[in-house]
C-alpha positions, 0 to 999 in steps of 0.5 A, spaced: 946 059 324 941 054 327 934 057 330 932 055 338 930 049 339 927 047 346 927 040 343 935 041 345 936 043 350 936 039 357 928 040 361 932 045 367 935 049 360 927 048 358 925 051 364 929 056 364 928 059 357 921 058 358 921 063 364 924 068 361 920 067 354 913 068 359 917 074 363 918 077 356 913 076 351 907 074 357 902 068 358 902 063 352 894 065 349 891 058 347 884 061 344 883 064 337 880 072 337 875 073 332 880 075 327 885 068 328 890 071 333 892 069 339 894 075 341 891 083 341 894 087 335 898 092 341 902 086 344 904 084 337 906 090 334 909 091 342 914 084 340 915 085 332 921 082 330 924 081 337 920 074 336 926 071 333 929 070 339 926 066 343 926 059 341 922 055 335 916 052 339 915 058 343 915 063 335 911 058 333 905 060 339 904 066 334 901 063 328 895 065 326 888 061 325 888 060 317 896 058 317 894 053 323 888 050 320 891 050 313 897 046 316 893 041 321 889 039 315 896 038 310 893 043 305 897 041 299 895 048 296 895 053 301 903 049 301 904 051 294 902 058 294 904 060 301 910 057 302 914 053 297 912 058 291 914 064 296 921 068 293 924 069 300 930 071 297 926 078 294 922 078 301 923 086 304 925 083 312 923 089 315 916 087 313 915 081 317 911 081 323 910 076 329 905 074 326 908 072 319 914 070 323 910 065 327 906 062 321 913 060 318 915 057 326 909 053 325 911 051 319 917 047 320 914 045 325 909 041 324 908 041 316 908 034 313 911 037 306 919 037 308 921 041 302 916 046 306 919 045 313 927 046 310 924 052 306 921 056 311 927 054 317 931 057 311 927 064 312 928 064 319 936 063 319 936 069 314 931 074 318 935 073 325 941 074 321 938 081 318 934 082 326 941 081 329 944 086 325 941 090 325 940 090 332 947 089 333 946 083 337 952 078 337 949 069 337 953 069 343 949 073 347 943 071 347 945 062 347 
């Protein structure tokens, strides 16, 4: 099961999608607080998990400054310990947050380090397959 992509789908299907996204989750928060976060903690934990559905680029908005930065500069060590070095088959997906959800968007979008991108692409696929369980969502319901 692939994750959503805006880059697939047709600029009235972008449209769209991003209607509903900024309906839903709200305006997008270009500025970083003072603790690396583009949203308040209450609007985070209000999302949660439910961040998996919207599409990759939108997830991605959630990422937080340390991720951000550390990507943009191609940080080959914050890579190796934070991503490629991470066991995500012992991983307790109830524990992920929007946060952590949006830092891994981030990475399969713009990480130069490919086995890092697949990786945490990987990781999205098998949390929206948990979420959706356990939500008791069907993949048709929500293309």
């Amino acid at each position: 099961m692939a994750i959503k992509r805006l880059s697939d789908l047709t600029e009235e299907g972008k449209a769209e999608v991003l209607a509903v996204v900024e309906k839903v989750f709200g305006k997008r928060n270009e500025k970083f607080d003072m603790h690396g976060l583009r949203h308040s903690v209450a609007h985070l934990n209000k999302i949660g998990g439910s961040i998996i559905t919207i599409p990759l680029e939108c997830m991605a908005e959630y990422v937080d400054v340390i991720t951000k930065e550390a990507i943009d500069d191609d940080d080959g060590f914050f890579i190796l310990t934070q991503v490629l070095s991470c066991d995500y088959d012992k991983a307790n997906l109830s524990k992920l947050n929007t946060t952590s959800i949006g830092n891994l968007a981030y990475v399969c979008l713009k990480c130069n380090d490919e086995k890092a991108r697949i990786k945490a692409e990987k990781f999205l696929e098998k949390y929206e397959e948990w979420f959706n369980k356990k939500n008791n969502i069907s993949r048709k319901n929500i293309n």
